[in-house]
Every structure is written in C-alpha cells, then in structure tokens.
Backbone as CSV, one residue per row, in Angstrom:
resi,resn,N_x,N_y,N_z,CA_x,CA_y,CA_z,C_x,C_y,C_z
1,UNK,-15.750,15.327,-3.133,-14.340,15.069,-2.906,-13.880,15.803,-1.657
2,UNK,-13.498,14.842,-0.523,-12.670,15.850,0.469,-11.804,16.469,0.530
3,UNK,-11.147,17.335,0.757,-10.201,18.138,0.780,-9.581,18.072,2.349
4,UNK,-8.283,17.743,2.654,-7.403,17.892,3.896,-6.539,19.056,3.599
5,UNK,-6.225,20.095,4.442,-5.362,20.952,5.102,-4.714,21.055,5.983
6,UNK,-3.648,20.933,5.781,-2.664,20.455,7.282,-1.911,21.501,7.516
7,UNK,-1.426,21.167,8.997,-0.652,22.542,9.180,-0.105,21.794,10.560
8,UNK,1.151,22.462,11.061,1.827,22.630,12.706,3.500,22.254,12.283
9,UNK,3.787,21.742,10.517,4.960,21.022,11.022,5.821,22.195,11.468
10,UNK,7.157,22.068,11.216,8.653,22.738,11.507,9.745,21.554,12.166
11,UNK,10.648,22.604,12.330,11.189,22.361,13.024,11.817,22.166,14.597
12,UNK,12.233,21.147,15.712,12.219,20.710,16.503,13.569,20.042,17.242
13,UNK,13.994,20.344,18.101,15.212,19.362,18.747,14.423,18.367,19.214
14,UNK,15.191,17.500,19.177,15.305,15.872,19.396,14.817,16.172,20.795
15,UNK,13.653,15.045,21.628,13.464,15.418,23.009,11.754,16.307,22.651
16,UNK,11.562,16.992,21.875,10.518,18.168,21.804,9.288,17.091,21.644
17,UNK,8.770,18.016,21.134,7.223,17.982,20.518,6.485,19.161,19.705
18,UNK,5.569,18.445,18.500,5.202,18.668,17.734,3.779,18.616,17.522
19,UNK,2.507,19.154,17.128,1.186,18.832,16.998,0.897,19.341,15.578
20,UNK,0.045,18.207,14.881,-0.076,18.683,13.411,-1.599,18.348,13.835
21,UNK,-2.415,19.397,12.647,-3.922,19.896,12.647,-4.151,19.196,11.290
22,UNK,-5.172,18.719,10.923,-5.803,18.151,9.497,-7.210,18.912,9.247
23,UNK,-7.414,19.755,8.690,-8.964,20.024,8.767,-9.404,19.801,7.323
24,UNK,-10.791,18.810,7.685,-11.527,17.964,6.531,-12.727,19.067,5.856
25,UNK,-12.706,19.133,4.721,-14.106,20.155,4.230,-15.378,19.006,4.119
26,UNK,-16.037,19.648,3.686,-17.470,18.384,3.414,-18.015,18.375,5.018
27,UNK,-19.148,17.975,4.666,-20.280,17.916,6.139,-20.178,15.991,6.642
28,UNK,-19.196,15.098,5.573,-19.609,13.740,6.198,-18.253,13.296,7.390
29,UNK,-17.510,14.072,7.650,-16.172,14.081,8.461,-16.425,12.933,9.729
30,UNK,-17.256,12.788,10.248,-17.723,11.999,11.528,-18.139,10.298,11.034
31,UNK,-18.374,10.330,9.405,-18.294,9.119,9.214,-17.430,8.200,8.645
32,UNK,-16.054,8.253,8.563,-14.861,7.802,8.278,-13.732,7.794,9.006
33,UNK,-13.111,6.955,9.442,-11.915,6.961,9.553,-10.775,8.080,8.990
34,UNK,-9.799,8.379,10.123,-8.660,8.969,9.035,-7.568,8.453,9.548
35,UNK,-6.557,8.353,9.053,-5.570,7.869,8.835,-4.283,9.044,9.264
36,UNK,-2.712,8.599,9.631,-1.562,9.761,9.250,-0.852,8.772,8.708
37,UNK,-0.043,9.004,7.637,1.436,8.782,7.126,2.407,9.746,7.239
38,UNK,4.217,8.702,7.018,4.894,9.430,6.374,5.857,8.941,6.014
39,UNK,6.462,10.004,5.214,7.660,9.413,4.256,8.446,10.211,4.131
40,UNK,9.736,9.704,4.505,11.191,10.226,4.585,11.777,10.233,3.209
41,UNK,13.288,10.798,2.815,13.413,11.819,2.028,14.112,10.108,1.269
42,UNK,13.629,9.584,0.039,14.114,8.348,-0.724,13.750,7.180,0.352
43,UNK,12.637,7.382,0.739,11.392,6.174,1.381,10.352,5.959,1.015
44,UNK,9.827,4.656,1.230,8.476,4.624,0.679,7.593,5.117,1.924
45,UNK,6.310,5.602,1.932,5.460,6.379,2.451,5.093,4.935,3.730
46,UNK,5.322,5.102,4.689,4.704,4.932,5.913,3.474,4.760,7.076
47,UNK,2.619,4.119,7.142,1.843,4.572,8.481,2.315,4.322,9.468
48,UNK,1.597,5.967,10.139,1.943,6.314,11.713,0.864,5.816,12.350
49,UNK,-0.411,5.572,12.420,-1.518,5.932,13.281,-3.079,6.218,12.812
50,UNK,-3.761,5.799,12.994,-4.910,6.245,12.837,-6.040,6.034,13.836
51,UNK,-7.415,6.433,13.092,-8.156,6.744,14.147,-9.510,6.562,13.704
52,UNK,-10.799,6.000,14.620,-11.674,5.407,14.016,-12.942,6.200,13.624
53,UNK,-13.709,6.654,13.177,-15.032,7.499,12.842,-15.424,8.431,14.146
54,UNK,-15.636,7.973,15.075,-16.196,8.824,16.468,-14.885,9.061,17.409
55,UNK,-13.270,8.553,17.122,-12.539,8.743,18.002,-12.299,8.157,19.504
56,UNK,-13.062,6.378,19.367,-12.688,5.957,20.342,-11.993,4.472,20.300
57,UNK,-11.285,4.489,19.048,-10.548,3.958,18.761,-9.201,4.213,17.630
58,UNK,-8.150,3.551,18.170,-6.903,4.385,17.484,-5.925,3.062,17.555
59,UNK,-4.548,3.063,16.518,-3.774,1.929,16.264,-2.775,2.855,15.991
60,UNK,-1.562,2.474,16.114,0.070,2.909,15.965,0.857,1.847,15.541
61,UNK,1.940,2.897,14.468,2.867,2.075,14.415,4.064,1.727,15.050
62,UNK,4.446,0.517,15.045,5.532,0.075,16.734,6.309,1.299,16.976
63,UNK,6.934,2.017,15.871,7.772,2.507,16.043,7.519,4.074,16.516
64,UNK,6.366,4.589,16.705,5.738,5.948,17.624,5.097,5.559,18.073
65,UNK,4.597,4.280,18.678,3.328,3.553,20.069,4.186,4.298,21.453
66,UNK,3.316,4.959,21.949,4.032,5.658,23.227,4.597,6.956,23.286
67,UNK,4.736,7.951,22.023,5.354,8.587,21.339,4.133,9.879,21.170
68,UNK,2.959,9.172,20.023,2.504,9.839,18.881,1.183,9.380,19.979
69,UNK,0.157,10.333,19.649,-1.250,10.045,19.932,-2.107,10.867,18.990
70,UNK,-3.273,10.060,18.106,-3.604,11.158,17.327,-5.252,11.228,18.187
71,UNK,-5.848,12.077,17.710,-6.962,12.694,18.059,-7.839,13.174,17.117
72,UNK,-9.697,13.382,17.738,-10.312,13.945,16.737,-11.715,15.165,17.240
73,UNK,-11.662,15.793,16.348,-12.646,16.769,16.813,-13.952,16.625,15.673
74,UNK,-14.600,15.612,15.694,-15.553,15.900,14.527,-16.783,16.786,14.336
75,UNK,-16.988,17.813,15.448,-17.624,19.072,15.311,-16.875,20.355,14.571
76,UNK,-15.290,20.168,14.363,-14.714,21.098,14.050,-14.064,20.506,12.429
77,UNK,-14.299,19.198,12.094,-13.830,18.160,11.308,-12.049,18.625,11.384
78,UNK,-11.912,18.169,12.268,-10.326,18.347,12.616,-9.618,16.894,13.568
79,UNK,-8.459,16.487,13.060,-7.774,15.455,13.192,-6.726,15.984,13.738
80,UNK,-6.099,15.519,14.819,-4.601,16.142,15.178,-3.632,14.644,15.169
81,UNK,-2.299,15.097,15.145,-0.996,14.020,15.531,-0.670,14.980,16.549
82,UNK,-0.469,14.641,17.883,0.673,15.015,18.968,1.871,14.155,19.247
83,UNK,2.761,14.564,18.320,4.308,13.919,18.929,4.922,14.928,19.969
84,UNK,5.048,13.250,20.453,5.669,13.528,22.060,7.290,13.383,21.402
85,UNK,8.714,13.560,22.211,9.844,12.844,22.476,10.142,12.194,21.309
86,UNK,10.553,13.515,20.328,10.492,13.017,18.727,12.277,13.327,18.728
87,UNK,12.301,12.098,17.913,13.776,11.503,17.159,14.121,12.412,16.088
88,UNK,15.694,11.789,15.620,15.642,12.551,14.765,15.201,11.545,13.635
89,UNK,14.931,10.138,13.601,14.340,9.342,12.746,12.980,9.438,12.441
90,UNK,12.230,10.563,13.296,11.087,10.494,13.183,11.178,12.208,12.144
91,UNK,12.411,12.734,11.234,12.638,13.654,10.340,11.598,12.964,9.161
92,UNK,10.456,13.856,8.486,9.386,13.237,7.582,8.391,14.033,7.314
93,UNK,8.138,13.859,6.234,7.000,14.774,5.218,5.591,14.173,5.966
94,UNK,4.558,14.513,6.769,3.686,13.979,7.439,2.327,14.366,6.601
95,UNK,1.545,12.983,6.105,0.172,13.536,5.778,-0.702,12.708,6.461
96,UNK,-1.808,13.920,6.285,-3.193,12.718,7.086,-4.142,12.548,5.775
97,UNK,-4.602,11.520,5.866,-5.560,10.531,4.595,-6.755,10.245,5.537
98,UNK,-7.880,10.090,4.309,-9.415,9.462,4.274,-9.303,8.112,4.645
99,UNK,-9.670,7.572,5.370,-9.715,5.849,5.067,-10.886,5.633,4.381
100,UNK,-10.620,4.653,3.567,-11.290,4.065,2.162,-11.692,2.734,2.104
101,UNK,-10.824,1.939,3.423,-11.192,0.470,2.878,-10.575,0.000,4.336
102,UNK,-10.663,-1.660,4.631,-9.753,-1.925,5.671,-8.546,-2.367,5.464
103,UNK,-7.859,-1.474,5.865,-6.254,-1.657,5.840,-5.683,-0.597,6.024
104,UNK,-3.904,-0.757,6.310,-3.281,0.362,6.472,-2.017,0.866,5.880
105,UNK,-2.320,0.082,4.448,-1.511,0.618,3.347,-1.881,1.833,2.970
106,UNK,-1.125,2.568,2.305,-1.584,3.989,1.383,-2.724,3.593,0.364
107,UNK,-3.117,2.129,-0.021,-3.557,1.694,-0.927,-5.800,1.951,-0.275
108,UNK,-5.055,1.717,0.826,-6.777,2.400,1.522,-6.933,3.338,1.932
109,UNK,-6.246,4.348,1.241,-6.463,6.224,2.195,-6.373,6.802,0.987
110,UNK,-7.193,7.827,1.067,-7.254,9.065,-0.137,-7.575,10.236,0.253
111,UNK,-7.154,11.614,-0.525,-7.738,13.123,-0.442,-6.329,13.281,0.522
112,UNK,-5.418,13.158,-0.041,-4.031,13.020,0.977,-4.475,14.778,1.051
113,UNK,-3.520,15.281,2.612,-3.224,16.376,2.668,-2.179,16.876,2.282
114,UNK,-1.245,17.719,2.254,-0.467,18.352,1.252,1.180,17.724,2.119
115,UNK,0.777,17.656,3.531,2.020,17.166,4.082,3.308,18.143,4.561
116,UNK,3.151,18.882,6.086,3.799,19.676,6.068,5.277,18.870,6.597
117,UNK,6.324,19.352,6.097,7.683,18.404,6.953,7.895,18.807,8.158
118,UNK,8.277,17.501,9.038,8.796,17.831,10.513,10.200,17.629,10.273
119,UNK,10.821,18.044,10.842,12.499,17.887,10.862,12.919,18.216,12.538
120,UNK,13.591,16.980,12.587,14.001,16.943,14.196,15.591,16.792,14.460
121,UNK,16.279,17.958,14.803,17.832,17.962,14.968,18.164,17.172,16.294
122,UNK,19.391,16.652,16.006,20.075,15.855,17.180,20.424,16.767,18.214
C-alpha cells in the first residue's frame, strides 16, 4: 500500500505562488502515474493535473492550464504542484493520488495524501 505525504500548503495573496511536495513510500514510484486534486469547502473534489510514470507527459485542468505545472522526481519518489498567479478561486484542500486506471475522476486515483489547504486572499 502506498502512502503520500504532502506538504507546502498555507497561505498566499492573490498574484503569489505556492509549491506543494507529495512524497510516495514503496520502491515502485517510477511506475505509475500520479495525479493532484481538489476540493473546495461544500464541493465535490476536482482534478487539477497530472502526470505520467517517467514525467514526460502532463494534462491540466482548463481552469489552472498556464497557472499550475506539476512535476516529478522519481529518484526521490517526489511529485510537486507549482502554482503560479493563484486566485482566490483557486482557495482548496489540495491532494495528490496514485493513478489506478485511465481516467481522471477520483474514481481512478488512490492512497490519497492527507491534503494540505491553500487559501488565497484577495
């Protein structure tokens, strides 16, 4: 069973930036996909972005394409989100997930990380 640990959220003015860390336990980290979500406070859970097994491929959602870039270190089994020029709509409990299957519902990601909140003031 993998285990995710996340860490970087806080808080941020509108305009900033933010970088969240995911670090995966287990030795198979380089052969899966991972995934980020999120979900705002009486929302259903979201994808932001993900990213493909070796890190040379990646997909966004419309609404952080240009914004958000995620990244991967699979010698360190570490996943990052870098938000760029964050909203205050982009205020959200952020986790990164296993991909499990093809798709980019919550319904194909597992071993969620705990989800630290970003909160972005006007």
């Amino acid at each position: 069973q993998v285990q995710l640990v996340e860490s970087g959220g806080g808080l941020v003015q509108a305009g900033g930036s933010l970088r969240l860390s995911c670090e995966a336990s287990g030795r198979t980290f380089s052969s899966y996909a991972m995934g980020w979500f999120r979900q705002a406070l009486g929302k259903e859970r979201e994808f932001v972005g993900d990213i493909n097994s070796n890190g040379d491929m990646t997909s966004y959602a419309h609404s952080v394409k240009g914004r958000f870039t995620t990244s991967r270190d699979n010698a360190k089994n570490m996943v990052y989100l870098q938000m760029n020029k964050l909203r205050p709509e982009d205020t959200s409990v952020y986790y990164c997930a296993k991909n499990i299957g093809s798709g980019i519902t919550p319904a194909y990601f597992a071993s969620w990380g705990q989800g630290p909140p970003v909160t972005v003031s006007s």
